[in-house]
N, C-alpha and C positions, 0 to 999 in steps of 0.2 A: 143525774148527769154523771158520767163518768170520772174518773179521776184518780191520779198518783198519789200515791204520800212515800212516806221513808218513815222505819221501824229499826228500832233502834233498842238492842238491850245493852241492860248496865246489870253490874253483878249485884252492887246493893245501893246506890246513888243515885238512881232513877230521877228523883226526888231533887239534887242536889241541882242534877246536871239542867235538869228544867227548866227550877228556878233561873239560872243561868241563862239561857237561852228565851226565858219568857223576859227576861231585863233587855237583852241584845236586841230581840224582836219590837221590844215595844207592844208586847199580845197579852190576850185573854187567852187560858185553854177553854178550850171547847169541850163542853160537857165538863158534867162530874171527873173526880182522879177516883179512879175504881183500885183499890186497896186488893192485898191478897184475903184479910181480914172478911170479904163479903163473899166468900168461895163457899158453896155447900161443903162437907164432906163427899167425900167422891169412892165410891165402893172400892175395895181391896185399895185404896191408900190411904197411907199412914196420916193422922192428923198432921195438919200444918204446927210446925216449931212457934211457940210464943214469938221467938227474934225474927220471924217471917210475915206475920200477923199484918205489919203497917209497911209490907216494903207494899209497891204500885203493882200493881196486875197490869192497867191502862192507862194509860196519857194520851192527851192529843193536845197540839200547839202548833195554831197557823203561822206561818212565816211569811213566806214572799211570793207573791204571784198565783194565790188561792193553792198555793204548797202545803201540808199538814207534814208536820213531823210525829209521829206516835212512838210511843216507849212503853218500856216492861223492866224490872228488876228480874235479873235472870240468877241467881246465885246457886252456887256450888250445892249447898244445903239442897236444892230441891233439883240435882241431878243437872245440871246445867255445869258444860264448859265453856267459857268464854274465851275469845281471843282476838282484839284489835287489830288491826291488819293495816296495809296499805294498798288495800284492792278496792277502796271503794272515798270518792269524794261527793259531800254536797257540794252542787256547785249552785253559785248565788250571784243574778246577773241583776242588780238594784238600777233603778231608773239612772239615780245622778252618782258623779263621783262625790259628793258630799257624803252620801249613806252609804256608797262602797266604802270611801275610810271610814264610818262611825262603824261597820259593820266588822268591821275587819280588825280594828282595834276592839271592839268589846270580844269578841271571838277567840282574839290571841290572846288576851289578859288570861297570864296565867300558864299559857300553854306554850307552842313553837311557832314562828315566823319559819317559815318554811321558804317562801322566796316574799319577798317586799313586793306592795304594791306600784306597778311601771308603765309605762307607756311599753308596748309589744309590740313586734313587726306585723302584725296586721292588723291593727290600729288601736285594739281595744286597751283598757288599763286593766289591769290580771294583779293577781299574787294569791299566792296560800298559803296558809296555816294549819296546823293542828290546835286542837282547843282540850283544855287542861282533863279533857275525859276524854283525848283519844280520839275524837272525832277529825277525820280530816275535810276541808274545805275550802274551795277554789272561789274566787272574785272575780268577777268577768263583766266591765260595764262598757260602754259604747258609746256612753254619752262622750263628745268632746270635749278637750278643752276649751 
């Protein structure tokens, strides 16, 4: 079956931000966490740095609506720039507003309230945040009140 996901690198936190996100979701990751540690050596490149060894190669963690988030430790050391932006949001549209607020409160802990969650002029309850690793993220429910 077909299907989306969203990838996500981190420079060395991969790990971190995860965790994080596997508490918010209430999830299992799916499959094994594939370590950089199980990498062959790879012809004309340099052995992998000891301090590289246990960052994540791969992640996967379903969230909402048979959504998969996937991640990578991306860092400097292995030629990777990174740079957070504000070109890109998850957005996260939960059945009830119950789990938009649980959702929205585990998500900002820590990070930025970007606009409160509100009743919107076209009817739905919205807000976003950024989450304490830069990830930005919109709220969009529909249920009533």
């Amino acid at each position: 079956m077909a299907s989306t996901s969203t990838y996500l690198n981190f420079t060395r936190n991969t790990e971190e931000a995860f965790a994080f996100y596997k508490n918010a979701f209430r999830t299992e990751y799916k499959g094994d966490i594939m370590r950089f540690s199980s990498v062959p050596p790879q012809e004309g490149q340099p052995p992998l740095a000891d301090a590289d060894k246990n960052l994540i190669m791969h992640i996967m963690l379903p969230i909402l609506g048979g959504h998969v988030l996937m991640g990578t430790d991306a860092p400097e050391s292995m030629g990777f720039k990174l740079a957070f932006g504000n070109t890109m949001h998850l957005n996260l549209e939960p059945d009830t507003r119950a789990e938009t607020d649980r959702l929205f409160k585990e998500l900002s802990a820590g990070g930025k309230v970007d606009m409160e969650l509100q009743e919107m002029f076209w009817g739905d309850y919205f807000g976003s945040c950024t989450d304490r690793f830069g990830v930005k993220w919109m709220f969009n429910c529909t249920e009533k009140k």
